[in-house]
N, C-alpha and C positions, 0 to 999 in steps of 0.2 A: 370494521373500520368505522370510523367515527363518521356521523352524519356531513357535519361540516367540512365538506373536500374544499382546499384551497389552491391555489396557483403551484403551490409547492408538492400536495399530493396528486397533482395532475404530470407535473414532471417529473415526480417518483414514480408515477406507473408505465409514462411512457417510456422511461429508459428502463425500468426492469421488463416488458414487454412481455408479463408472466402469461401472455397465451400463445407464446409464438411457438412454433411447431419445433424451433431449436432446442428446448430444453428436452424434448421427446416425451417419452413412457413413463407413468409416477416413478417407479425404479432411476432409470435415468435421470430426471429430476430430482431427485432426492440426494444421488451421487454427484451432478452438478452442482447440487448449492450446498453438500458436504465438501467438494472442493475448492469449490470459492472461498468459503468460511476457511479452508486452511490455508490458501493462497493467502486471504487477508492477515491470517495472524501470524504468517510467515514474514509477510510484507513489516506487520509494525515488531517484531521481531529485529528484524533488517533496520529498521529504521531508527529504534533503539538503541542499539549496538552502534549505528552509523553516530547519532548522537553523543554517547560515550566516547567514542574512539573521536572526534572533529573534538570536544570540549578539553581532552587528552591532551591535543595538539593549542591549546591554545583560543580555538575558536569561541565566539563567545555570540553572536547570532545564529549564526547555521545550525547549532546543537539547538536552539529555540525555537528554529523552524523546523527541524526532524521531528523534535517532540509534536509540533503541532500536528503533522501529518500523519501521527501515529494516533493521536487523539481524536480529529476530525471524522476519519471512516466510523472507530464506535458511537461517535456523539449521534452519526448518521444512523446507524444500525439500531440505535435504542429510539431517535425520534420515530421510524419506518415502522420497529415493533411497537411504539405506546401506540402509535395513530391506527392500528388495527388492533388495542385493546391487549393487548401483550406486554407485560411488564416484566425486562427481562431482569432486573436488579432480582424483583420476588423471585423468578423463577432458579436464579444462581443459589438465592438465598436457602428457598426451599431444599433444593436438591443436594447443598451440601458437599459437592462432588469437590475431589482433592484437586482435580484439574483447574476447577475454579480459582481455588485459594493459590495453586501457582502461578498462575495468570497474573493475579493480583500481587505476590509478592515480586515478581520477576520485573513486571512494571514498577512498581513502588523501587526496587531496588536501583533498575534502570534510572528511572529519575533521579534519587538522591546523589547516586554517584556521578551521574551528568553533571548536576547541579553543584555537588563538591568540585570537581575538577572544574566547572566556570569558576566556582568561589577562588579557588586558587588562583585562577589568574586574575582575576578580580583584583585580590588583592595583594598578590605577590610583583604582578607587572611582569610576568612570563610563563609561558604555558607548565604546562605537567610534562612534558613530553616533547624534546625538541623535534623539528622537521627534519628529514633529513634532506640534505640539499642535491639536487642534481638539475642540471637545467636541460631544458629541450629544447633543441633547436627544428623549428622545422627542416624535413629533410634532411637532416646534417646528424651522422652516427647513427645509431642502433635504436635509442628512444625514440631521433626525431621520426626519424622511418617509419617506428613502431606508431607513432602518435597519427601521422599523416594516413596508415593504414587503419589506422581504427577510425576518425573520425570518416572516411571514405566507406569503411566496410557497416557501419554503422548507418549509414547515408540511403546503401544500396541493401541492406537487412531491411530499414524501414519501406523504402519501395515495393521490394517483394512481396514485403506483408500487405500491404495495399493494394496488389494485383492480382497475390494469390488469395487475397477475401472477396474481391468484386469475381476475379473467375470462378471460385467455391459458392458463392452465392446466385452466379448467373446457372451456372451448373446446376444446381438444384433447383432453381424456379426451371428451368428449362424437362427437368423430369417430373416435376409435379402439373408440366403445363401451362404457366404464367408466365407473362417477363416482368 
């Protein structure tokens, strides 16, 4: 890591928390941040595609900010590895691996065709891809239902995750002996 720790590499270590007893066993550890890596490129995958498909429809901010949140996690990934002296451009470079070069076309791809279908509406003055219309009423028929149930089951998903992490977390201080 580089001598000079700033405000930024102090908040980069305390959210990665790389000595907490969570990540476990080197093995384990290894498997965790082999899964994270694929969660994330799952994620800008998603978020890609989400981009594509919103500029399709017409959208012309939303697919600008998908693209940015697809961008932001690597810009993050590559500042965390140069600040401990790891460069990972060389290291894709070197290695050569095909997986690389997909990565890179998939993205480049993803972008240009976002970027075409804004171009179109841009300059057409209507999307690529009409919306199809339904409306929702709250409570009222089958959607609204369906909508009032998801914003509610969504409500109550996020709760439970909040009380089954504070009880998974008391639980485990409580058999190592701490509260």
């Amino acid at each position: 890591m580089t001598n000079k720790r700033n405000r930024l590499d102090r908040v980069a270590e305390r959210v990665m928390d790389l000595d907490s007893p969570a990540y476990g066993d080197e093995r384990e550890r290894a498997v965790f941040m082999e899964s994270n890596a694929f969660g994330l490129t799952t994620g800008l995958y998603f978020g890609l595609a989400a981009a594509l498909v919103a500029a399709a429809f017409g959208h012309v901010l939303l697919p600008v900010l998908l693209l940015a949140t697809t961008i932001v996690p690597s810009m993050a990934a590559s500042w965390y590895a140069k600040r401990r002296q790891v460069n990972m451009r060389r290291l894709a470079e070197d290695a050569g691996a095909r997986s690389t070069l997909v990565g890179i076309i998939v993205f480049g791809a993803a972008m240009v065709l976002t970027f075409a279908a804004m171009t179109y509406t841009v300059f057409s003055g209507q999307p690529l891809l009409s919306t199809p219309s339904f409306e929702v009423v709250p409570g009222d028929g089958f959607f609204g239902g369906m909508a009032q149930g998801a914003v509610i089951g969504g409500m109550l998903g996020g709760l439970a995750a909040i009380v089954g992490g504070v009880h998974s977390y008391r639980r485990a201080n409580l058999r190592r002996g701490t509260t």
